[in-house]
PyMOL Python script that loads the backbone (N, CA, C, O; Angstrom):
from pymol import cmd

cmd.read_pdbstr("""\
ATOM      1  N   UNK A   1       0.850  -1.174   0.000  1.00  0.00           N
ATOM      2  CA  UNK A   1       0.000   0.000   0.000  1.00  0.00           C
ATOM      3  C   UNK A   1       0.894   1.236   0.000  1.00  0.00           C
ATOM      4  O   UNK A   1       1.953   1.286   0.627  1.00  0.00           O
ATOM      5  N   UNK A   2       0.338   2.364  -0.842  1.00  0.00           N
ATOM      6  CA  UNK A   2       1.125   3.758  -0.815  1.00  0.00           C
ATOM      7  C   UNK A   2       0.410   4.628  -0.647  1.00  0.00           C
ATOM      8  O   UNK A   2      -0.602   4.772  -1.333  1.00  0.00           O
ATOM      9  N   UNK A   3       0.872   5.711   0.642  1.00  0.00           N
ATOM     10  CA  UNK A   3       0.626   6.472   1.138  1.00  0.00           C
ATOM     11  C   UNK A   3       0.731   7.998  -0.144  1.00  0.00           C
ATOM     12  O   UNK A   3       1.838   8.381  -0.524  1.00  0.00           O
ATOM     13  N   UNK A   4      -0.482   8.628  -0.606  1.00  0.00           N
ATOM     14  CA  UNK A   4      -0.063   9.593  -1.491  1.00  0.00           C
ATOM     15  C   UNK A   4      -0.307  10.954  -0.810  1.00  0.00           C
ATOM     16  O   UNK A   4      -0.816  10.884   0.309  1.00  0.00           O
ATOM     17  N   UNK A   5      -0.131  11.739  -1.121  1.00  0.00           N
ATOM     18  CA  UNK A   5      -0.392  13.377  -0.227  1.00  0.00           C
ATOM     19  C   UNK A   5      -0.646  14.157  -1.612  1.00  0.00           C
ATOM     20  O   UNK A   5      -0.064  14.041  -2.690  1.00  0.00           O
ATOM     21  N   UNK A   6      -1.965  15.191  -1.129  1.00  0.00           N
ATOM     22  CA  UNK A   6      -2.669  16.111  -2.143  1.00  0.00           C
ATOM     23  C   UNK A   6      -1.499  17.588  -1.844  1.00  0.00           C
ATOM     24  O   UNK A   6      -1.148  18.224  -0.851  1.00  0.00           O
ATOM     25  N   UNK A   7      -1.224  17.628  -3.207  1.00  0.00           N
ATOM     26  CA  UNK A   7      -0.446  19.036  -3.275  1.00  0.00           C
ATOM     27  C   UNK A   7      -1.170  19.951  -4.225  1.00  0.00           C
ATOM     28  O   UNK A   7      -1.837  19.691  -5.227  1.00  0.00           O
ATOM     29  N   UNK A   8      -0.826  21.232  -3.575  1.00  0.00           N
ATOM     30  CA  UNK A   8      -1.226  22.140  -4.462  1.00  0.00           C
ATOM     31  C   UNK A   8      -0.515  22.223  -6.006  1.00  0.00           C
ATOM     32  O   UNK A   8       0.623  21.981  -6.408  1.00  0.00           O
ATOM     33  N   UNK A   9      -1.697  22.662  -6.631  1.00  0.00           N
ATOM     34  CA  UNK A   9      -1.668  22.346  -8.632  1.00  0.00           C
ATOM     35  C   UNK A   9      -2.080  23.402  -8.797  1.00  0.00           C
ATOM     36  O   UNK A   9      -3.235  23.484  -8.381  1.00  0.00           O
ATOM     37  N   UNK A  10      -1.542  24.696  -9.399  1.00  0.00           N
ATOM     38  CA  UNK A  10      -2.337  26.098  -9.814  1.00  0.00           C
ATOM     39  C   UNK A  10      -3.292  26.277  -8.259  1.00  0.00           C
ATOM     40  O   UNK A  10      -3.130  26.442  -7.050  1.00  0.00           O
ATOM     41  N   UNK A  11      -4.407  26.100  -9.347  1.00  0.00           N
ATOM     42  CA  UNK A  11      -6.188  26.594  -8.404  1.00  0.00           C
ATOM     43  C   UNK A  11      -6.295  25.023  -7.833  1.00  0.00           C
ATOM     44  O   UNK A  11      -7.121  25.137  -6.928  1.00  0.00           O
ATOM     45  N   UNK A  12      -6.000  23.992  -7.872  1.00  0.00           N
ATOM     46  CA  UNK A  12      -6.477  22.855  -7.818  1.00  0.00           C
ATOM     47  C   UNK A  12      -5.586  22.174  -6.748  1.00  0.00           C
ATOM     48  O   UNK A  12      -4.573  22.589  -6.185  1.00  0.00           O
ATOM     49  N   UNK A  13      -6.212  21.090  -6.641  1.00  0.00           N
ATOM     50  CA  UNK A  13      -5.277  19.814  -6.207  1.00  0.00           C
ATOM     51  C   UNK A  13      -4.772  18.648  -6.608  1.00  0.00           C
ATOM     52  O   UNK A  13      -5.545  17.943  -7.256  1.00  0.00           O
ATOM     53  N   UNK A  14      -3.663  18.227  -6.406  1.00  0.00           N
ATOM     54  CA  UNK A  14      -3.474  16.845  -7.264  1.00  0.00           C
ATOM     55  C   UNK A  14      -2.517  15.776  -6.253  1.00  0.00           C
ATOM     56  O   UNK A  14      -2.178  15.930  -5.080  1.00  0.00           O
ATOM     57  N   UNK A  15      -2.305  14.916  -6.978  1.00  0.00           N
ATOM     58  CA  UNK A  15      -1.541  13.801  -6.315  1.00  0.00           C
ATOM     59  C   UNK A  15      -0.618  13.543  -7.010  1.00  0.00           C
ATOM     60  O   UNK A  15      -0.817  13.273  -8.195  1.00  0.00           O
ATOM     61  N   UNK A  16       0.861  13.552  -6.388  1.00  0.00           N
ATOM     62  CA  UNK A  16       1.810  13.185  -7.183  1.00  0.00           C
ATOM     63  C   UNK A  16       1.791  11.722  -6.893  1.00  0.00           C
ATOM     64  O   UNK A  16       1.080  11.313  -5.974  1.00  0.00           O
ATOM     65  N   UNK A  17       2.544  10.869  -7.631  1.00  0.00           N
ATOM     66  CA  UNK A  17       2.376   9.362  -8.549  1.00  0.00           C
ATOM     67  C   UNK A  17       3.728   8.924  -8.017  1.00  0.00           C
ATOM     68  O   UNK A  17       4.542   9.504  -8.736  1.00  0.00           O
ATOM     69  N   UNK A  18       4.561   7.992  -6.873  1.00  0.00           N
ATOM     70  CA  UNK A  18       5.988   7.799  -6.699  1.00  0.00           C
ATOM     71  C   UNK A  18       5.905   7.125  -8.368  1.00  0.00           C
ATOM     72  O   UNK A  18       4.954   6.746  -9.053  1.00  0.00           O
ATOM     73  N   UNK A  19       7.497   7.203  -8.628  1.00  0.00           N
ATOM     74  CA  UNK A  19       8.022   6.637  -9.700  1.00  0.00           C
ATOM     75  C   UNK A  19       7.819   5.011  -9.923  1.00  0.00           C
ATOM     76  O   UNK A  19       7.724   4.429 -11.003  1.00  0.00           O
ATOM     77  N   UNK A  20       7.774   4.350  -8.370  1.00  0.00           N
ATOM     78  CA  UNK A  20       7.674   3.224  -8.651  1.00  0.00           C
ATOM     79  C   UNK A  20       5.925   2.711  -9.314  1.00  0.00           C
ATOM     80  O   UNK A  20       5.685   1.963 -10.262  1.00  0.00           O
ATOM     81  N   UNK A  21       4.880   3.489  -8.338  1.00  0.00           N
ATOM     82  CA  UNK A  21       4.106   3.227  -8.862  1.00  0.00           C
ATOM     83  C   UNK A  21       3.359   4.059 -10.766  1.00  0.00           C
ATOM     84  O   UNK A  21       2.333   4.065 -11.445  1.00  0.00           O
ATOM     85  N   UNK A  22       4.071   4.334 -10.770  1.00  0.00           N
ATOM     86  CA  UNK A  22       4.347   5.101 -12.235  1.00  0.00           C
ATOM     87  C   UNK A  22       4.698   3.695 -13.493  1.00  0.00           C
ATOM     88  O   UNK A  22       4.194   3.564 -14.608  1.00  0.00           O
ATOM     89  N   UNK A  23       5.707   2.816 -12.815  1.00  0.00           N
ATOM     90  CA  UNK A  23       6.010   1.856 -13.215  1.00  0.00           C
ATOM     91  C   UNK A  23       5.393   0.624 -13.658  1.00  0.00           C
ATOM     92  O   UNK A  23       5.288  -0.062 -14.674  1.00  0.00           O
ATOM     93  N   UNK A  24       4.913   0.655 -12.060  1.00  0.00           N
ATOM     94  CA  UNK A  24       3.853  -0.789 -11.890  1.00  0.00           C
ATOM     95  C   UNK A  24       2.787  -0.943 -12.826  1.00  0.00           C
ATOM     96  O   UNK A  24       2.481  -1.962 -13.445  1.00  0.00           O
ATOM     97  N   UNK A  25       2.078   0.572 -12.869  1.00  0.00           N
ATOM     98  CA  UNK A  25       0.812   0.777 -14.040  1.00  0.00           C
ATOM     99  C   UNK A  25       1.594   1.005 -15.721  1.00  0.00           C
ATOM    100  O   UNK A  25       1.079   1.364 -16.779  1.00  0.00           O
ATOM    101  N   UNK A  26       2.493   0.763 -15.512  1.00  0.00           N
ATOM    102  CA  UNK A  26       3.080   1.348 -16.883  1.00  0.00           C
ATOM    103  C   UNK A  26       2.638   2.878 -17.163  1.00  0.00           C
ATOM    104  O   UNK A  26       2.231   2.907 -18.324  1.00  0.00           O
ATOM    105  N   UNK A  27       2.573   3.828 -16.729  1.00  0.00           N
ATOM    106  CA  UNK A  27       2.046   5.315 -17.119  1.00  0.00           C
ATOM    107  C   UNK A  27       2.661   5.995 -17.218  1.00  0.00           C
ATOM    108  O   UNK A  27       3.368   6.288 -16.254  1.00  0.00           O
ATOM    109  N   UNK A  28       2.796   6.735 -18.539  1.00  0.00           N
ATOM    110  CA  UNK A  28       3.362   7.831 -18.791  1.00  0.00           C
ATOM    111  C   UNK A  28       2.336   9.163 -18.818  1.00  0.00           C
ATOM    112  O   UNK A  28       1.110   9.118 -18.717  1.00  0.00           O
ATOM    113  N   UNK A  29       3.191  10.391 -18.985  1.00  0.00           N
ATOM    114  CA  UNK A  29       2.486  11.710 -19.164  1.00  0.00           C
ATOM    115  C   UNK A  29       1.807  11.599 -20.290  1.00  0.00           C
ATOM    116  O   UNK A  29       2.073  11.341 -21.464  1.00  0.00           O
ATOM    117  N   UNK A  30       0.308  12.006 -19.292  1.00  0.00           N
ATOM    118  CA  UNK A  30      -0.798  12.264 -20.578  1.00  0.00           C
ATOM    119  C   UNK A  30      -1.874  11.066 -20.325  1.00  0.00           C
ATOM    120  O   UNK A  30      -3.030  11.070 -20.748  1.00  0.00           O
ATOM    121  N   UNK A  31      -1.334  10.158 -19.639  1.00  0.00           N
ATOM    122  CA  UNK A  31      -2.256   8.712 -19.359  1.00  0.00           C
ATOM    123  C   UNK A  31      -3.337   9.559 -18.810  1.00  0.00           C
ATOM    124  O   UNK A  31      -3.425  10.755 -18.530  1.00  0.00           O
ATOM    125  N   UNK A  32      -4.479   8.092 -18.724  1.00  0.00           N
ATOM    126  CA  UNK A  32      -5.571   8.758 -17.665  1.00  0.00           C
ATOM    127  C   UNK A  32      -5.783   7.318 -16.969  1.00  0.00           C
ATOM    128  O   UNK A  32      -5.962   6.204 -17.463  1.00  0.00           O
ATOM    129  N   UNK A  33      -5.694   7.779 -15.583  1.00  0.00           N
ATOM    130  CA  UNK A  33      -6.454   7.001 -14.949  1.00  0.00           C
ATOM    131  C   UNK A  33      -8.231   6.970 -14.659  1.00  0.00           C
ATOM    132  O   UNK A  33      -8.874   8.019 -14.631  1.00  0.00           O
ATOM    133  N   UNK A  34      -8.864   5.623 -14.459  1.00  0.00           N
ATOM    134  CA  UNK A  34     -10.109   5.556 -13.690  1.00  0.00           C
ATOM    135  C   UNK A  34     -10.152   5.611 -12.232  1.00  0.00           C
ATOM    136  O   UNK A  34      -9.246   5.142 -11.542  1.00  0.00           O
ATOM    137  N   UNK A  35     -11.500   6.347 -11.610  1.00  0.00           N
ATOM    138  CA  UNK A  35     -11.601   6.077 -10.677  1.00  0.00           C
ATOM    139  C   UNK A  35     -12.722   5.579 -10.240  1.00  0.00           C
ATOM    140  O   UNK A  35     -13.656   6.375 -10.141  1.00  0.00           O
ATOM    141  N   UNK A  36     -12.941   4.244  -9.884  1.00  0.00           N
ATOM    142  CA  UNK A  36     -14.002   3.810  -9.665  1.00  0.00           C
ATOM    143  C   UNK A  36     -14.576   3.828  -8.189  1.00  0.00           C
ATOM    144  O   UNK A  36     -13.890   3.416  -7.253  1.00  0.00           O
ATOM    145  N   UNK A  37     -16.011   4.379  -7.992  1.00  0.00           N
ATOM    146  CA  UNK A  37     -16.481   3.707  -6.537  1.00  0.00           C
ATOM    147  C   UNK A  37     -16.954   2.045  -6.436  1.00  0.00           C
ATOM    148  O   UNK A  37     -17.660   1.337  -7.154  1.00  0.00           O
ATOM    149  N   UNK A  38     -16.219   1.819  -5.219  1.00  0.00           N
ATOM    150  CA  UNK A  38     -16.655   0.060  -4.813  1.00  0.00           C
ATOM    151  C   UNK A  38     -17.071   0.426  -3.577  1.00  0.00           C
ATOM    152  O   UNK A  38     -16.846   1.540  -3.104  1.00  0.00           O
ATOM    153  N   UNK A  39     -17.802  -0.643  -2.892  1.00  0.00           N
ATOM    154  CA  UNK A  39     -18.181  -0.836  -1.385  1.00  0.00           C
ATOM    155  C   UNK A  39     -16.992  -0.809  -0.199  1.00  0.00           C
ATOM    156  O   UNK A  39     -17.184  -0.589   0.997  1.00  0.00           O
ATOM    157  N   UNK A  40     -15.499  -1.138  -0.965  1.00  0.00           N
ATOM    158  CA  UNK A  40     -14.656  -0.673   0.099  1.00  0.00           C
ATOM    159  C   UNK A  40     -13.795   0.363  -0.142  1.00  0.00           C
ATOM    160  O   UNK A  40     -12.625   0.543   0.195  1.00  0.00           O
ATOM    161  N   UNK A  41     -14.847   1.248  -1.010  1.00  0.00           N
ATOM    162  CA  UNK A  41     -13.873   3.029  -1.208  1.00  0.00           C
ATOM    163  C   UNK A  41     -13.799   3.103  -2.446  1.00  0.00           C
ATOM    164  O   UNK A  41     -14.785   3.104  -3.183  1.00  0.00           O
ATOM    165  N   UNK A  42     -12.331   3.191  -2.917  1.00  0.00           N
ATOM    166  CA  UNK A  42     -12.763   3.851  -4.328  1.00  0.00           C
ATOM    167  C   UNK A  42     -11.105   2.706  -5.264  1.00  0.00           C
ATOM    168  O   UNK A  42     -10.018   2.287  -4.867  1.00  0.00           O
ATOM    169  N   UNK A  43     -11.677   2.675  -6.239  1.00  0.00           N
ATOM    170  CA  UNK A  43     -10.611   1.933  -6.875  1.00  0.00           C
ATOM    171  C   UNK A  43      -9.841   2.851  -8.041  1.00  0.00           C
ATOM    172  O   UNK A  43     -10.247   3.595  -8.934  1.00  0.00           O
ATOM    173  N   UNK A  44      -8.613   2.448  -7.611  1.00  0.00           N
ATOM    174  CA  UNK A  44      -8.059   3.212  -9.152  1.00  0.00           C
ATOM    175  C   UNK A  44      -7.408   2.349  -9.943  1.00  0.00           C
ATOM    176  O   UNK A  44      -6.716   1.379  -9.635  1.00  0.00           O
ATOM    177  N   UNK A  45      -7.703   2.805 -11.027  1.00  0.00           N
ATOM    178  CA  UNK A  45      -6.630   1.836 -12.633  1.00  0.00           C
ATOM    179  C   UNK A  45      -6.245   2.095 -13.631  1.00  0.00           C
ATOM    180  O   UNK A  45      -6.455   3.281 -13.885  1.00  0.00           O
ATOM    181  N   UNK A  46      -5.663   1.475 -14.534  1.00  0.00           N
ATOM    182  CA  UNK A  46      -5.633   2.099 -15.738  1.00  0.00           C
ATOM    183  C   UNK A  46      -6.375   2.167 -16.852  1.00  0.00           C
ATOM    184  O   UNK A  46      -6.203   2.970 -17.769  1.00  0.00           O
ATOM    185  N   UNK A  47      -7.091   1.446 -16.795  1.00  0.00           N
ATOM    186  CA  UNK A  47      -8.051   0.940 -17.920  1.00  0.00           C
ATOM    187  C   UNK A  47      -9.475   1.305 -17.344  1.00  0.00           C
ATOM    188  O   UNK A  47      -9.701   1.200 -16.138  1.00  0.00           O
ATOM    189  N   UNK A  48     -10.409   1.727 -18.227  1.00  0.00           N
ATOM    190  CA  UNK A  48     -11.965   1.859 -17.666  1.00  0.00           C
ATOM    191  C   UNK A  48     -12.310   0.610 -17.787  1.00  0.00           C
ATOM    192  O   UNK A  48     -12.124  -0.019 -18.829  1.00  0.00           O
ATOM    193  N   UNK A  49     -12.941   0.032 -16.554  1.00  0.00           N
ATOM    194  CA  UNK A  49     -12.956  -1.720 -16.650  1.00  0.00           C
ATOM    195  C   UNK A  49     -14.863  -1.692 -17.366  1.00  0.00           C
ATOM    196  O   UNK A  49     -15.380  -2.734 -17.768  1.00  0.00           O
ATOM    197  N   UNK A  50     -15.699  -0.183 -17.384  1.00  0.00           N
ATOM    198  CA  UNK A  50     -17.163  -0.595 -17.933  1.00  0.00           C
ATOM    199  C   UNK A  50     -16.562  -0.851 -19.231  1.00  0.00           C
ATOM    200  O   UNK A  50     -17.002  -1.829 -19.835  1.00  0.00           O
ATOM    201  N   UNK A  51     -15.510  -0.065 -19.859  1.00  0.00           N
ATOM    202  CA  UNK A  51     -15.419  -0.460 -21.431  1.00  0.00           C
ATOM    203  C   UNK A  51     -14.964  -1.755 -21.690  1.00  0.00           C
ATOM    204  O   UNK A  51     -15.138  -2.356 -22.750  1.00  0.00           O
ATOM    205  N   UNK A  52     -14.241  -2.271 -20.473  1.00  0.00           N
ATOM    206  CA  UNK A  52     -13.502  -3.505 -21.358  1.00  0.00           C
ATOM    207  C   UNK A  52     -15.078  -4.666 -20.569  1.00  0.00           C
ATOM    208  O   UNK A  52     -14.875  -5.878 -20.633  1.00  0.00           O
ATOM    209  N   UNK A  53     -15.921  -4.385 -20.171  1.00  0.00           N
ATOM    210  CA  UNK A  53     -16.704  -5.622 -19.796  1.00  0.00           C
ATOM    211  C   UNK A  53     -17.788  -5.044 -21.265  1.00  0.00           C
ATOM    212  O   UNK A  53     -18.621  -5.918 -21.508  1.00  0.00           O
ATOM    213  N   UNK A  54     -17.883  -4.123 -21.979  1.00  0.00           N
ATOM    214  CA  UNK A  54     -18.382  -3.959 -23.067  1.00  0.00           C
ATOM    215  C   UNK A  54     -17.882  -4.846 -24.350  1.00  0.00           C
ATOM    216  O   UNK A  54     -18.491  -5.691 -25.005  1.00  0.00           O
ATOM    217  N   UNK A  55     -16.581  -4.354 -24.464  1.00  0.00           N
ATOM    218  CA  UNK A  55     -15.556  -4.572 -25.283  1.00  0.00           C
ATOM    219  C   UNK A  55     -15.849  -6.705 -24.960  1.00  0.00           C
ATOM    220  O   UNK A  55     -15.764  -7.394 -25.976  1.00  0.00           O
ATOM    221  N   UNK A  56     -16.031  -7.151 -24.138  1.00  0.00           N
ATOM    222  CA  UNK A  56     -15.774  -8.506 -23.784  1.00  0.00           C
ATOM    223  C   UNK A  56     -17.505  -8.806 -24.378  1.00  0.00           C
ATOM    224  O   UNK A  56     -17.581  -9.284 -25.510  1.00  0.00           O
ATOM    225  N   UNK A  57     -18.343  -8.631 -23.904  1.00  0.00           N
ATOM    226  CA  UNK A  57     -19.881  -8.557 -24.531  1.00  0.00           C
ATOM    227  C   UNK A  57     -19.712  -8.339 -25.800  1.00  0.00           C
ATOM    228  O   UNK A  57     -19.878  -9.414 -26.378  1.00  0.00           O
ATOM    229  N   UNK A  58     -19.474  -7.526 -26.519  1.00  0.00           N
ATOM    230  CA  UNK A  58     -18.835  -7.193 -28.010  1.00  0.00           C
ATOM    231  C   UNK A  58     -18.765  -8.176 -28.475  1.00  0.00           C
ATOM    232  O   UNK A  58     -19.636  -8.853 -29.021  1.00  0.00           O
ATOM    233  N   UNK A  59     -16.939  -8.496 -28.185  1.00  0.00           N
ATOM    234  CA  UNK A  59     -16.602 -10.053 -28.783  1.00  0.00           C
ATOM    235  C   UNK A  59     -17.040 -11.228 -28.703  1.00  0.00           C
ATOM    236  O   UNK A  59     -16.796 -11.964 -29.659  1.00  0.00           O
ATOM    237  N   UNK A  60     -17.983 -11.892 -27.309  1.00  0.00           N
ATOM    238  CA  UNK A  60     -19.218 -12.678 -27.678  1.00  0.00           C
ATOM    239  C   UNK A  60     -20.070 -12.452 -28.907  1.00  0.00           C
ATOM    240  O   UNK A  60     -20.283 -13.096 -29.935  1.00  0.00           O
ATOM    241  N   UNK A  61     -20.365 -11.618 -28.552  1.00  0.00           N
ATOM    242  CA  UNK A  61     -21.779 -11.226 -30.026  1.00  0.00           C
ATOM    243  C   UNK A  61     -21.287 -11.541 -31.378  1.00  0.00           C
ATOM    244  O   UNK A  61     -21.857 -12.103 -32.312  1.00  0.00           O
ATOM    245  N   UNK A  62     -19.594 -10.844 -31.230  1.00  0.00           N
ATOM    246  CA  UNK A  62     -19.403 -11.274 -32.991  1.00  0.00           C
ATOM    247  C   UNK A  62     -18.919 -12.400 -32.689  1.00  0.00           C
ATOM    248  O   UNK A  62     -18.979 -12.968 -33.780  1.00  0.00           O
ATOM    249  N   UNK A  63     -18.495 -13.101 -32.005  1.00  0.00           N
ATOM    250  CA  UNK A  63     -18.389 -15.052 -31.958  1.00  0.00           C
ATOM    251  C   UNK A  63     -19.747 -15.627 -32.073  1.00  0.00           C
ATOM    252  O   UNK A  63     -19.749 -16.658 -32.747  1.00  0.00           O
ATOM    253  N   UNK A  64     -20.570 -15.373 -31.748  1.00  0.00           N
ATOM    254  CA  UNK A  64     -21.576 -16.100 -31.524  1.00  0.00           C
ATOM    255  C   UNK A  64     -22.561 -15.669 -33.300  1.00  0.00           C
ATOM    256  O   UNK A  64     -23.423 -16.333 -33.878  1.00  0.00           O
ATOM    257  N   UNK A  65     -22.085 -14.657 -33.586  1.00  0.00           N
ATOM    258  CA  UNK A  65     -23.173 -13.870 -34.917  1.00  0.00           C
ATOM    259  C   UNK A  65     -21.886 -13.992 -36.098  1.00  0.00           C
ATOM    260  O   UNK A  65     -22.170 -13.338 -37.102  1.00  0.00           O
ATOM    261  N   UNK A  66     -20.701 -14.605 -36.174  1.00  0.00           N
ATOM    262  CA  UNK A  66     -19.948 -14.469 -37.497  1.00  0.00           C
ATOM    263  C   UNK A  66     -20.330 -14.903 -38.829  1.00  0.00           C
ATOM    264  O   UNK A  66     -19.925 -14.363 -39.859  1.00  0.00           O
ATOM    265  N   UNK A  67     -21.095 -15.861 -38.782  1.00  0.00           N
ATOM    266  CA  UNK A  67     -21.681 -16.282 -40.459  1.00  0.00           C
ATOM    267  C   UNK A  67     -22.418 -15.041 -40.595  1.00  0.00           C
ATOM    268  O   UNK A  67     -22.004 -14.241 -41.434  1.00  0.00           O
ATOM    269  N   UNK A  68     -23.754 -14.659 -39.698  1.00  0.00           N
ATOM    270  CA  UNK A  68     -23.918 -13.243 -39.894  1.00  0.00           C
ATOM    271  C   UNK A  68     -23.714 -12.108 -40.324  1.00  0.00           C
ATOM    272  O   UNK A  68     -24.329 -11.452 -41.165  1.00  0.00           O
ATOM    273  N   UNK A  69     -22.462 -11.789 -39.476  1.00  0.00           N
ATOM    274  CA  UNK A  69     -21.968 -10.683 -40.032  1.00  0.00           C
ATOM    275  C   UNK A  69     -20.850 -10.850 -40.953  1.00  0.00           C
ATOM    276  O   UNK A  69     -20.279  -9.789 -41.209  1.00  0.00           O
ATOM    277  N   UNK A  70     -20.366 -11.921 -41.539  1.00  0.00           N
ATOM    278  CA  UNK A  70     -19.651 -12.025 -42.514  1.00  0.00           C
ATOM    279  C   UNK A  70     -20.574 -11.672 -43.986  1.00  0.00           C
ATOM    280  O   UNK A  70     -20.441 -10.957 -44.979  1.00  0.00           O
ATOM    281  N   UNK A  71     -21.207 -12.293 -43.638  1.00  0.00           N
ATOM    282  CA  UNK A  71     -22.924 -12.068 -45.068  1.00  0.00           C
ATOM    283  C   UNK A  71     -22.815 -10.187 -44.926  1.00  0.00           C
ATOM    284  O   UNK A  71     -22.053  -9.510 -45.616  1.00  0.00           O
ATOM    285  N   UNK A  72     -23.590  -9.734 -44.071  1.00  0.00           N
ATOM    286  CA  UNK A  72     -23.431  -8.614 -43.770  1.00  0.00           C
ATOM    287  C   UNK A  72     -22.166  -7.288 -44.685  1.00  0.00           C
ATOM    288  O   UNK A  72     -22.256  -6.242 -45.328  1.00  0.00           O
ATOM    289  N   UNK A  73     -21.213  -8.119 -44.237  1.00  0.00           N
ATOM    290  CA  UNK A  73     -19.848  -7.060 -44.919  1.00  0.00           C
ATOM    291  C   UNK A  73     -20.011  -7.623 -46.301  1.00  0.00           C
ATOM    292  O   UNK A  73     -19.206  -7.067 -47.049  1.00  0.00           O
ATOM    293  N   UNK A  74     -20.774  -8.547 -46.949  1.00  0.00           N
ATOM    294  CA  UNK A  74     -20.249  -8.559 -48.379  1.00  0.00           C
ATOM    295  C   UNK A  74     -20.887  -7.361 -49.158  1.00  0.00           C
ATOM    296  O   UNK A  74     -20.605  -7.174 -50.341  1.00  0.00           O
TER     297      UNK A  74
END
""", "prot")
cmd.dss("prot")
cmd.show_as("cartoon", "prot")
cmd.util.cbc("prot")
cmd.orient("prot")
């Protein structure tokens, strides 16, 4: 677990990122993180996990519909 501290940003506030955990997520300048609420607080990541449980529903549909949509693209 890492302890982060809110510093002043201009008008704002922010959190600086140690290097190691900079690492761990692979993130460079310009990334974005998510922040999700859960029942034990709040989660952060790198990836928006609603898109990739979309993105995963997605790729069912075209597994399950490919003769379909192969007809489709002709």
């Amino acid at each position: 677990m890492s302890t982060l501290k809110l510093t002043q940003i201009g008008n704002s506030l922010g959190v600086i990122l140690p290097k190691e955990l900079l690492g761990k997520f692979k993130l460079e300048k310009g990334d974005e993180l998510f922040v999700t609420e859960t029942p034990d607080g709040f989660s952060i990541t790198p990836h928006n996990e609603e898109f990739e449980q979309q993105m995963e529903l997605a790729r069912k549909i075209m597994k399950e519909n490919r003769a379909v949509l192969r007809e489709l693209a002709k």
